[in-house]
C-alpha positions in Angstrom: -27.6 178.2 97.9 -31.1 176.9 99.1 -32.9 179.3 101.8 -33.5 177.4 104.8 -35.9 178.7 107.5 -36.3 177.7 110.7 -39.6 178.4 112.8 -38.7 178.6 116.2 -42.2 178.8 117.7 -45.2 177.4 116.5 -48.8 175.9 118.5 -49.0 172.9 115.9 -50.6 171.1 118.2 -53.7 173.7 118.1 -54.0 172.6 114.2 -56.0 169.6 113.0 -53.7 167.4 111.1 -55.1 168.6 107.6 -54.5 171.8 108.6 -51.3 170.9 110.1 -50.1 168.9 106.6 -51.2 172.0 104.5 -49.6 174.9 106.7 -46.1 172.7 106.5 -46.3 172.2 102.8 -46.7 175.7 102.2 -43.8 176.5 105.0 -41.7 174.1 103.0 -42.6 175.8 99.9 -41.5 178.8 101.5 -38.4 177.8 102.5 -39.5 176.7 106.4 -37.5 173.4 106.7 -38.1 172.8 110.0 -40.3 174.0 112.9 -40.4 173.9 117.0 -43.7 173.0 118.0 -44.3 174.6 121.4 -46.7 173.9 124.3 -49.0 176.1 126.3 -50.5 173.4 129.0 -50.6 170.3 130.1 -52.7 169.1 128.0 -51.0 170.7 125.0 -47.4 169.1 126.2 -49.3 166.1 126.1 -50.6 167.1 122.4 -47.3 167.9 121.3 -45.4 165.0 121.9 -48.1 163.0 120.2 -47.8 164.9 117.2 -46.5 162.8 114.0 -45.1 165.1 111.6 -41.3 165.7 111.8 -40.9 168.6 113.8 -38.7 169.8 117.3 -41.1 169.8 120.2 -41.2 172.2 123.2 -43.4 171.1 126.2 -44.3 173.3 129.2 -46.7 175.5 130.9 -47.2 179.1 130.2 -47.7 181.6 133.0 -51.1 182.0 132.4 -51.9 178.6 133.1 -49.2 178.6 135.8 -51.7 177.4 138.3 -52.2 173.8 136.7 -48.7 172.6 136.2 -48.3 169.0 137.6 -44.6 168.6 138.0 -44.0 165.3 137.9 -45.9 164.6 134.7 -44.4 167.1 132.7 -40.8 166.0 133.7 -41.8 162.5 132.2 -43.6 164.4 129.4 -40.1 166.0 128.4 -38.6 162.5 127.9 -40.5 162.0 125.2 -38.4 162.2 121.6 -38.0 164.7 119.6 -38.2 167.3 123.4 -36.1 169.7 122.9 -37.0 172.7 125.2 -39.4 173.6 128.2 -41.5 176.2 127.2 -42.7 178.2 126.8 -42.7 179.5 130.6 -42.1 182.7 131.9 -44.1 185.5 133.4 -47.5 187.5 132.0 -48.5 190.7 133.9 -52.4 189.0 133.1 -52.1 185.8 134.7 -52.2 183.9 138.3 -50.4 186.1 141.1 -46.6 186.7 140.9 -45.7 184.2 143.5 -47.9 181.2 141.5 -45.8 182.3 138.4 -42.7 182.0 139.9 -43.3 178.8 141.5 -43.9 177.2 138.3 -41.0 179.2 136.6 -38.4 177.7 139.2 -39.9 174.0 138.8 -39.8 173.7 134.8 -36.7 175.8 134.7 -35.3 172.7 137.2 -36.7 169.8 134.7 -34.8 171.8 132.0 -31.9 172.0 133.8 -32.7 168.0 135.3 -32.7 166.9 131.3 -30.2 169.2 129.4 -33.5 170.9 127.5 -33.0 174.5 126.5 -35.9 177.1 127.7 -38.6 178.9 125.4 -39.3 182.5 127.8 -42.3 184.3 127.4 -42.4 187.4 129.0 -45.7 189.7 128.3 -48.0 192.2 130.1 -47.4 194.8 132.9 -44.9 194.0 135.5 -43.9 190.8 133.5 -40.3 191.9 133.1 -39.8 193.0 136.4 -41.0 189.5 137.5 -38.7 187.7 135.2 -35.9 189.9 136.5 -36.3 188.9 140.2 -36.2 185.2 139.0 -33.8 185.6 136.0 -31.1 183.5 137.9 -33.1 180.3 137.8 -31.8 180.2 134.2 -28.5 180.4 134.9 -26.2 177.8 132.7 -29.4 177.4 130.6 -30.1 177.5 126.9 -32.5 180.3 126.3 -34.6 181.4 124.0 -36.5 184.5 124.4 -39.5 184.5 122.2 -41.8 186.8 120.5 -38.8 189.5 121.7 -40.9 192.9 121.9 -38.9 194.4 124.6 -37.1 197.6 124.3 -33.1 198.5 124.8 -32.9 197.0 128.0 -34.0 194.1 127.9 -32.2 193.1 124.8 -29.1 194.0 127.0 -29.7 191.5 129.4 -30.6 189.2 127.4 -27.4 189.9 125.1 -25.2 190.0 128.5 -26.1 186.7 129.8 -25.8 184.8 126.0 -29.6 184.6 125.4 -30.8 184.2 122.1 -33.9 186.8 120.7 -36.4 185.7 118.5 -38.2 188.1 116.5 -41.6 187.6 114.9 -43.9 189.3 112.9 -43.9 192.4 114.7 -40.5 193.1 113.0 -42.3 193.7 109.5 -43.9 197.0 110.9 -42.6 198.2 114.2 -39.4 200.3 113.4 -38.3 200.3 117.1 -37.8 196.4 116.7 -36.1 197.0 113.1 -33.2 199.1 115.4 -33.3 196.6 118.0 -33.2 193.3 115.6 -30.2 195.5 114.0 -28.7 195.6 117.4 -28.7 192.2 118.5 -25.6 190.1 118.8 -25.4 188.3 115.3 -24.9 185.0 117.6 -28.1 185.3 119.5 -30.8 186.0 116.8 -33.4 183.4 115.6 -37.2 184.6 114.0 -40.7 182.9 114.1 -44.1 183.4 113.7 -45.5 182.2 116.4 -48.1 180.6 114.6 -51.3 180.3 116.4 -55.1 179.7 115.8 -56.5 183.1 117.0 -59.5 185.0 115.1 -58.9 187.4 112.4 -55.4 186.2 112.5 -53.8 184.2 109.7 -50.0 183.9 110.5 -48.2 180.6 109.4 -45.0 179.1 108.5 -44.4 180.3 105.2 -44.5 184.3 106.4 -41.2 183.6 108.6 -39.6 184.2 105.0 -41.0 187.8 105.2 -39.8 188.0 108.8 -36.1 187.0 107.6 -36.5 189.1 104.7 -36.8 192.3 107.2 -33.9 191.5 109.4 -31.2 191.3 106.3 -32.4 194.2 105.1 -31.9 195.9 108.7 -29.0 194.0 108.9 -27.8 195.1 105.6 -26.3 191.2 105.3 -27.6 189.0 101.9 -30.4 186.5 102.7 -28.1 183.6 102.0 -25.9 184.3 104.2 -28.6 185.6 107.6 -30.4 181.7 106.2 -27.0 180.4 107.1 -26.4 182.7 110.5 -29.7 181.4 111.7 -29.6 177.6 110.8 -26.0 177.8 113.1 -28.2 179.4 116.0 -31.0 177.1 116.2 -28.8 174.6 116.3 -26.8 175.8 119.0 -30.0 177.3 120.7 -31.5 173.6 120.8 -28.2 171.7 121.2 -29.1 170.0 118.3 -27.4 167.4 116.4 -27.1 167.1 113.1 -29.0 164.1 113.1 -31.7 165.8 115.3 -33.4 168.1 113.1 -36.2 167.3 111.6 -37.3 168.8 107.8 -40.3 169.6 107.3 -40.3 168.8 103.4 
């Protein structure tokens, strides 16, 4: 059996199409068959949905640019094809004042809920998660996806208790905490990415989500083959997607 990857959060759209082509050959090569591209803006939604390569596409405003969503326009934004989330939103203990945050959290949480589109959650920063708990209940009857999960016992039990699913990046591959917590999780609610993303002195891509999956069956004590498969199940039911919705990257 094939490993298939999926790469639940990536900024593609930060990329130039070269660099775009070459990072999803090599994720290919590494087994990465498909990939959510997720937004940061409005001008990155807008970036997102005009990307061309076959990939799942997230479009939102995160927290720290809480300030500038323009609801309207990013409700017609996530008709575009290929939407399949709003995200990523949530709350960042270094952006724009609580009550700005939460504003914006309550309106894209409503377009998601408007349009059947499942939620990418950032939460990051002092105070974050106590934000997101006063506001957690905009997300009822939601698809979630909590990304980049670096929380501690906690919060994977609320996330766990109200059927969210955890994505784990690279952080996994050297913080032992999140090796006990990624052990922890529900089997149902786990997904991985890299959260690939043009910063300086950072090179993550596509192709290391195979060492991020690589570190969860070994915590996991479960055979590649069979966490590829676990995985494939849970984006799909993460995303509500069709099997004629994803989109390989090969």
């Amino acid at each position: 059996m094939a490993l298939r990857w999926t790469d639940t959060h990536v900024h593609l759209d930060r990329y130039e199409p070269d660099q775009r082509a070459r990072m999803l050959a090599e994720g290919a090569s590494a087994g990465v068959h498909q990939l959510v591209a997720v937004s940061t803006s409005m001008e990155s939604s807008r970036r997102t949905i005009a990307l061309t390569e076959p990939v799942l596409k997230a479009v939102g405003v995160h927290p720290l640019q809480a300030h500038a969503l323009d609801v309207p326009v990013l409700a017609g934004i996530a008709r575009a094809e290929g939407v399949v989330a709003i995200g990523e939103i949530g709350f960042d203990g270094n952006g724009p004042g609580r009550s700005v945050q939460g504003v914006a959290f309550e309106q894209q949480a409503a377009i998601a809920r408007d349009l059947g589109l499942s939620v990418v959650l950032h939460i990051d920063g002092p105070n974050a998660w106590q934000a997101f708990e006063g506001a957690a209940f905009m997300l009822d009857g939601l698809r979630v996806i909590r990304h980049y999960f670096t929380g501690d016992d906690e919060q994977l039990g609320f996330h766990a208790a109200h059927g969210h699913f955890i994505s784990f990046g690279r952080p996994l591959l050297r913080d032992a905490g999140l090796q006990r917590l990624a052990q922890a999780c529900p089997a149902e609610l786990l997904l991985i990415e890299t959260d690939t993303y043009p910063i300086p002195g950072r090179t993550t891509e596509p192709k290391d989500l195979a060492g991020v999956a690589q570190v969860m069956a070994r915590q996991r004590a479960v055979p590649l083959e069979a966490l590829s498969a676990l995985l494939e199940d849970n984006t799909r039911r993460a995303f509500n997607l069709a099997p004629e919705m994803e989109r390989p990257t090969e």
